[in-house]
NUTOR-561635 format. One record per residue (C-alpha): residue number from 1; residue in one letter; z, y, x. Coordinates in Angstrom, 3 decimals, always signed. Each point is the difference from the previous one (the first is absolute). Example, Ala and Ser with C-alpha at 12.3 -4.5 7.8 and 13.67 -1.06 7.14 Angstrom:
2
> num, residu, pz, py, px
> 1, A, +7.800, -4.500, +12.300
> 2, S, -0.660, +3.440, +1.370
END
This chain:
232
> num, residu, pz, py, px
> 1, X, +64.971, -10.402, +14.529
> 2, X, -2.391, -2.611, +0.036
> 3, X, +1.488, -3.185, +1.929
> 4, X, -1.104, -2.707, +1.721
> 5, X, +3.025, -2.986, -0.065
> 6, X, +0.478, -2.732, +2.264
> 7, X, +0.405, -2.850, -2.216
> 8, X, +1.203, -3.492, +1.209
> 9, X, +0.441, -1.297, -3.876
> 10, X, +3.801, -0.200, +0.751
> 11, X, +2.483, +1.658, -2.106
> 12, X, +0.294, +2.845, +1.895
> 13, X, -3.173, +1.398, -0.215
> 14, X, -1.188, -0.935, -3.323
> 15, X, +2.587, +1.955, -1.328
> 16, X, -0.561, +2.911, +1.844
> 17, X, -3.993, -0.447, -1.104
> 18, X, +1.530, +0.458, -3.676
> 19, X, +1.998, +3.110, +1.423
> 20, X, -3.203, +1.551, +1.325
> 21, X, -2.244, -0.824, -2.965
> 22, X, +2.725, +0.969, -2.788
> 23, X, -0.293, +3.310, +2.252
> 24, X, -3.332, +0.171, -0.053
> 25, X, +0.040, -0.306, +3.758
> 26, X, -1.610, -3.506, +0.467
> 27, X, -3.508, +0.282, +1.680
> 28, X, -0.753, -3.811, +1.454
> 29, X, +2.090, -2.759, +1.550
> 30, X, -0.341, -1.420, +3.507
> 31, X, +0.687, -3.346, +1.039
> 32, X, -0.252, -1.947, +3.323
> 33, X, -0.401, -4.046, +0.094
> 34, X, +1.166, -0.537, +3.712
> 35, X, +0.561, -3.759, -0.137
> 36, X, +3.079, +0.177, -1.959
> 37, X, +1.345, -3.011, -1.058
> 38, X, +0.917, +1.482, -3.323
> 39, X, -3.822, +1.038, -0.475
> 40, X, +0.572, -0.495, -3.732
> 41, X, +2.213, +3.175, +0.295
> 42, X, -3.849, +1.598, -0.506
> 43, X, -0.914, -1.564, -3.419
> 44, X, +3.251, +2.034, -1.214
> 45, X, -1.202, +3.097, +1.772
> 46, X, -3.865, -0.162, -1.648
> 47, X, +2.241, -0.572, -3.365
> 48, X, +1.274, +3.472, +0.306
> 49, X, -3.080, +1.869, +0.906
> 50, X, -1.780, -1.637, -2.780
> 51, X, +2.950, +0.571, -2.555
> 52, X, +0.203, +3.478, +1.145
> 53, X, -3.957, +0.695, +0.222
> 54, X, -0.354, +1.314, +4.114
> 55, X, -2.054, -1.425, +2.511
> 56, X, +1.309, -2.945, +1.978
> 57, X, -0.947, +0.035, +3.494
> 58, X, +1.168, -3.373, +2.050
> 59, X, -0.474, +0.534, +3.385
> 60, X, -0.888, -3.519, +2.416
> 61, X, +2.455, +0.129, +3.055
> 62, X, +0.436, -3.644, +0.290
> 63, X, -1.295, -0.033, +4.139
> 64, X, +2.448, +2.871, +0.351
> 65, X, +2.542, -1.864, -1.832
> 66, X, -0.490, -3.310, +2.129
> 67, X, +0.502, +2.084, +3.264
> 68, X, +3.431, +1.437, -1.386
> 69, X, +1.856, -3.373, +1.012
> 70, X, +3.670, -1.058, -0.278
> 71, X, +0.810, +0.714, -3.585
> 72, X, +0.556, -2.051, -2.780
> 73, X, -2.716, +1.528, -2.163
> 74, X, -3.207, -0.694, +1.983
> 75, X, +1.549, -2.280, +2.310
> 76, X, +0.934, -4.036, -0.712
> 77, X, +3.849, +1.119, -0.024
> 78, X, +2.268, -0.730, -2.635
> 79, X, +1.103, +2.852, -1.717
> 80, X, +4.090, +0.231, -0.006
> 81, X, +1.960, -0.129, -2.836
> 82, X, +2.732, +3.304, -0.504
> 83, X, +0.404, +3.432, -0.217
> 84, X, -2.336, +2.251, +1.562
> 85, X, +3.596, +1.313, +2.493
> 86, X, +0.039, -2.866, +1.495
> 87, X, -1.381, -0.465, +3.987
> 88, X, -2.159, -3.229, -1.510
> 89, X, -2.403, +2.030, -2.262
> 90, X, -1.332, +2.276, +2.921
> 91, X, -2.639, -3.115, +0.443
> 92, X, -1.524, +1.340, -3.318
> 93, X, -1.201, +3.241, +2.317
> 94, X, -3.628, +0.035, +0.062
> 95, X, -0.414, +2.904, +2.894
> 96, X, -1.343, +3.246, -0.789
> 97, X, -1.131, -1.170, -3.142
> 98, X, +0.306, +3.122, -2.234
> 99, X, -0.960, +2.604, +2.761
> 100, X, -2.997, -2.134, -0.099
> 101, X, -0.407, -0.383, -3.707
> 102, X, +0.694, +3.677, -0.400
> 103, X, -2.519, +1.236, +2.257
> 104, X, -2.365, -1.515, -1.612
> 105, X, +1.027, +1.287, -3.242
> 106, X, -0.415, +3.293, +1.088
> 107, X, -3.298, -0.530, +1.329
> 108, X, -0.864, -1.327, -4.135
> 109, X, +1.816, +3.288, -1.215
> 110, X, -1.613, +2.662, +2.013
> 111, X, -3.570, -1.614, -0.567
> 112, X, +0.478, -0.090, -3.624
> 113, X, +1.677, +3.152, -0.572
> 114, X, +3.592, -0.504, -0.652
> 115, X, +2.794, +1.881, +0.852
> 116, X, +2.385, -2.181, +0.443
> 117, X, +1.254, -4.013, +1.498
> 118, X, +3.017, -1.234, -1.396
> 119, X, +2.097, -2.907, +1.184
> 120, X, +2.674, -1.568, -1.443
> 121, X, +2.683, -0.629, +2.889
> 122, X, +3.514, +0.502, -0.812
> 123, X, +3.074, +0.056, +1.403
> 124, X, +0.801, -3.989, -0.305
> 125, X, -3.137, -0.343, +2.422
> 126, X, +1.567, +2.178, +3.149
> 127, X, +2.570, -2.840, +1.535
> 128, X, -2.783, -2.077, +0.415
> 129, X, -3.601, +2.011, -0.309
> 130, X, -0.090, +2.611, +2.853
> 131, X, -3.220, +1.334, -1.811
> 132, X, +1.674, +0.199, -3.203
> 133, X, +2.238, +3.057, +1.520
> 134, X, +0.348, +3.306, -0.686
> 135, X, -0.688, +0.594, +3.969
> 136, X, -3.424, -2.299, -0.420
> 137, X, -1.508, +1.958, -3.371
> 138, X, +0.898, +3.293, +1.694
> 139, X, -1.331, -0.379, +2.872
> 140, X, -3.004, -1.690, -1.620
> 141, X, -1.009, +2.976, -2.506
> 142, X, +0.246, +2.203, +3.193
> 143, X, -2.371, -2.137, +2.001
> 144, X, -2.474, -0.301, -2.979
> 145, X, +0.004, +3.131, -1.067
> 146, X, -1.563, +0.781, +3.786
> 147, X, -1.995, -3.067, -0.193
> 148, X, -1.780, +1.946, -3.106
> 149, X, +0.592, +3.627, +0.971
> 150, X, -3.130, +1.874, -1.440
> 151, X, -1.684, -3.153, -1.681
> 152, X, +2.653, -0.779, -2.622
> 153, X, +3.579, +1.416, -1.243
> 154, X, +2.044, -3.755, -0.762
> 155, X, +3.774, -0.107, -0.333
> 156, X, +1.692, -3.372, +0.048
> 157, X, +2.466, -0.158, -3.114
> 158, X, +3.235, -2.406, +0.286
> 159, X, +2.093, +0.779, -3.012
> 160, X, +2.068, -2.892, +0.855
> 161, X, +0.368, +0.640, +3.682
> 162, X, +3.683, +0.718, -0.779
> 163, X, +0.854, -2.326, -2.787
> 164, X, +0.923, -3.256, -0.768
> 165, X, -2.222, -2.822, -1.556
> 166, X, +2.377, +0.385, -3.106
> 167, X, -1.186, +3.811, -0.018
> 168, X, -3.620, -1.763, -0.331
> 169, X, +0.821, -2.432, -2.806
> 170, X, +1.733, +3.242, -2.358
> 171, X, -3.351, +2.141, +1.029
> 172, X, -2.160, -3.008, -0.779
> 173, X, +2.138, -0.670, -3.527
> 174, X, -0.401, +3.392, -1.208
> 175, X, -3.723, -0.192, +0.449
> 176, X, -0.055, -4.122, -1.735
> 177, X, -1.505, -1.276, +3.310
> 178, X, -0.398, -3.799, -1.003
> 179, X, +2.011, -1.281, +2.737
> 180, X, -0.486, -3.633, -1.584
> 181, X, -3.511, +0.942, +2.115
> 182, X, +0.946, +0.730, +3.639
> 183, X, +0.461, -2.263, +2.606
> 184, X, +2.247, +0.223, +2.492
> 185, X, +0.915, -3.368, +1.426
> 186, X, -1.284, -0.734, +3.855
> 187, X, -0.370, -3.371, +0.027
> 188, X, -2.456, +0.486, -3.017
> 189, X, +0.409, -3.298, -1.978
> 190, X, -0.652, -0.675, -3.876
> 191, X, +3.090, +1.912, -0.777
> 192, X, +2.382, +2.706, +1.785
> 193, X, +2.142, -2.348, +2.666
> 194, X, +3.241, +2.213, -0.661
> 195, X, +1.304, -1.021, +3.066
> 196, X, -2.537, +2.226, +2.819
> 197, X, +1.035, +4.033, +0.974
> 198, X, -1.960, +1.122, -2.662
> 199, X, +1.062, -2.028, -2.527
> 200, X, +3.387, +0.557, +0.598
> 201, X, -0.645, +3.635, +0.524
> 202, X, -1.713, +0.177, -3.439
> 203, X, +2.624, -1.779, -2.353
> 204, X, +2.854, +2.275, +1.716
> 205, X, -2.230, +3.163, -0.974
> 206, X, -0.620, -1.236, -3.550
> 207, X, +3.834, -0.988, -0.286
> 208, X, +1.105, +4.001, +1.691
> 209, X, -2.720, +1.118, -2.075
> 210, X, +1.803, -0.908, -3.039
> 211, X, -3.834, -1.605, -1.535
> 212, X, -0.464, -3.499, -0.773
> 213, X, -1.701, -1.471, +2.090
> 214, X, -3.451, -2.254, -1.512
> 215, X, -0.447, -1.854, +3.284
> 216, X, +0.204, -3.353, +0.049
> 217, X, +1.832, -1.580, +3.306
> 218, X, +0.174, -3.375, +1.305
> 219, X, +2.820, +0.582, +0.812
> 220, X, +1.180, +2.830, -1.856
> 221, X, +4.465, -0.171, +0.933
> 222, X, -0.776, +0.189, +3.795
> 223, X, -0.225, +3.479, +0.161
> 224, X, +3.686, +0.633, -0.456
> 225, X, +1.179, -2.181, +3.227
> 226, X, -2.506, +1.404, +1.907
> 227, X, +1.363, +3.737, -0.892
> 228, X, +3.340, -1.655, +0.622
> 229, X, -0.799, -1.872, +3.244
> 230, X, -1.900, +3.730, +1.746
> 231, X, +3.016, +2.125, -1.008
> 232, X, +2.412, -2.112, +2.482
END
């Protein structure tokens, strides 16, 4: 099944780029520059495709990005400090961002020939991520599917739709993703803050995960308040 992946250069979906390629499955990566603050998220991404010898395709949306205002990755908004279940991290939405990423995606599968377009949402994402759902990628296969009824047969593949980001780390282990080479951090300084959603969010999943974790934090303790703090 020859797959085109979304690839932001985070942990996520680097390691299910080593999933697909140890399967034989990896066709190309696509990523999207949209003005994120975190840009250097994309030097990580190009790492992988080059390590794993696809095509990288990096798509320019940074005029759609500047008209998707109010969040704290294209916007001049501080990005909170937490756990992704908290009400404060819902300023991190960037709106319709992966129905727009995806669709795109689709349009780079069907006109090179591949089967498939993988994403690597999981089940961490839904609180916060309404097109991280299960409802969202359903619906969304359906629609493109019609959107390339007798031009091109695409399914959208989401092996994680229904997991946990811990799930991801013991897929991305067994394959020897270098997770020393993901980036995941939002506020996308010289190192991983440790304190953002997706820092927090990441050193949890290593720590369920049972894998040691090579990132280095500047703050690397406040993940365990933070867990604390959004179970009250």
């Amino acid at each position: 099944m020859k797959t085109t992946l979304v690839c932001s250069g985070g942990l996520d979906s680097v390691s299910l780029a080593h999933v697909l390629a140890a399967e034989g499955n990896l066709s190309r990566l696509v990523s999207f520059d949209y003005g994120q603050r975190h840009t250097k998220e994309l030097t990580f991404a190009a790492a992988c495709a080059k390590r794993l010898n696809v095509p990288h395709h990096v798509i320019d949306l940074r005029s759609v990005g500047a008209s998707l205002t109010g969040s704290a990755l294209t916007d001049d908004l501080d990005v909170p400090d937490g756990h992704y279940a908290e009400e404060t991290m819902k300023v991190t939405v960037v709106p319709n961002r992966n129905a727009i990423m995806l669709t795109i995606a689709y349009g780079v599968a069907a006109a090179q020939g591949d089967d498939a377009v993988a994403t690597a949402v999981h089940g961490g994402d839904h609180f916060i991520y309404p097109d991280c759902r299960p409802t969202f990628t359903d619906a969304f296969d359906r629609m493109q599917r019609a959107a390339l009824d007798g031009y091109a047969d695409v399914a959208l593949y989401v092996p994680f739709v229904h997991r946990s980001k811990a799930d991801i780390v013991r897929e991305g282990a067994r394959v020897d993703t270098p997770f020393d080479k993901t980036w995941s951090c939002y506020k996308g300084g010289e190192v991983h803050c440790g304190r953002c959603g997706t820092c927090v969010e990441r050193r949890e999943a290593f720590n369920l995960a049972g894998v040691a974790d090579p990132t280095q934090y500047q703050d690397p303790e406040f993940w365990k308040s933070a867990i604390a703090e959004a179970r009250v």
